[in-house]
N, C-alpha and C positions, 0 to 999 in steps of 0.2 A: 901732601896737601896741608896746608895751614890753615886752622879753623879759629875762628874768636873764644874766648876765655870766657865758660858760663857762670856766670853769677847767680846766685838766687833769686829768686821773683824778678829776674831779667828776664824778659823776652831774645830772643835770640833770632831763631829762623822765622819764627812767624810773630803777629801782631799782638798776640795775648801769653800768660805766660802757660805753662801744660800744670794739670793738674793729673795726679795718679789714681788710676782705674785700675781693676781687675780683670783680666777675660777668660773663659774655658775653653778653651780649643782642645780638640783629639793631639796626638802626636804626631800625625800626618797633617795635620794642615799647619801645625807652630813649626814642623820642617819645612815642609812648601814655603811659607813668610821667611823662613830663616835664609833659605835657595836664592828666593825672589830680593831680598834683602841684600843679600854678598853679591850678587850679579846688578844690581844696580850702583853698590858702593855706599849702601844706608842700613841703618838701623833697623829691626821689625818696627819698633816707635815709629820712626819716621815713616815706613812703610805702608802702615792703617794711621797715619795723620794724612798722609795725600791723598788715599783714597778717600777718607773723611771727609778731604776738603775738595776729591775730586778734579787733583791736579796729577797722581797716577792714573793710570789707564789699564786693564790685567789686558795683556800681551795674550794675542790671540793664541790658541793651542796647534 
């Protein structure tokens, strides 16, 4: 897969540029993101941005 060349304070996949946060998770749930992550073909980033922005879905159990 070929992806675009990220620049700084470019935008890239979405309309704003990201800005870096911290979060606490257990180590079972930063594996679950990391699982749910490689099975989709994305990043944890990417992974709590979709949801964030409500363009993931969590995949019923």
């Amino acid at each position: 897969m070929i992806t675009k060349k990220r620049l700084t304070n470019v935008p890239v996949l979405h309309s704003e540029v990201k800005q870096r946060h911290q979060i606490v998770v257990t180590p079972t749930a930063w594996e679950t993101m990391k699982k749910e992550a490689d099975s989709r073909g994305i990043s944890v980033s990417e992974l709590i941005e979709g949801f964030g922005r409500g363009l993931i879905n969590q995949k019923p159990s």
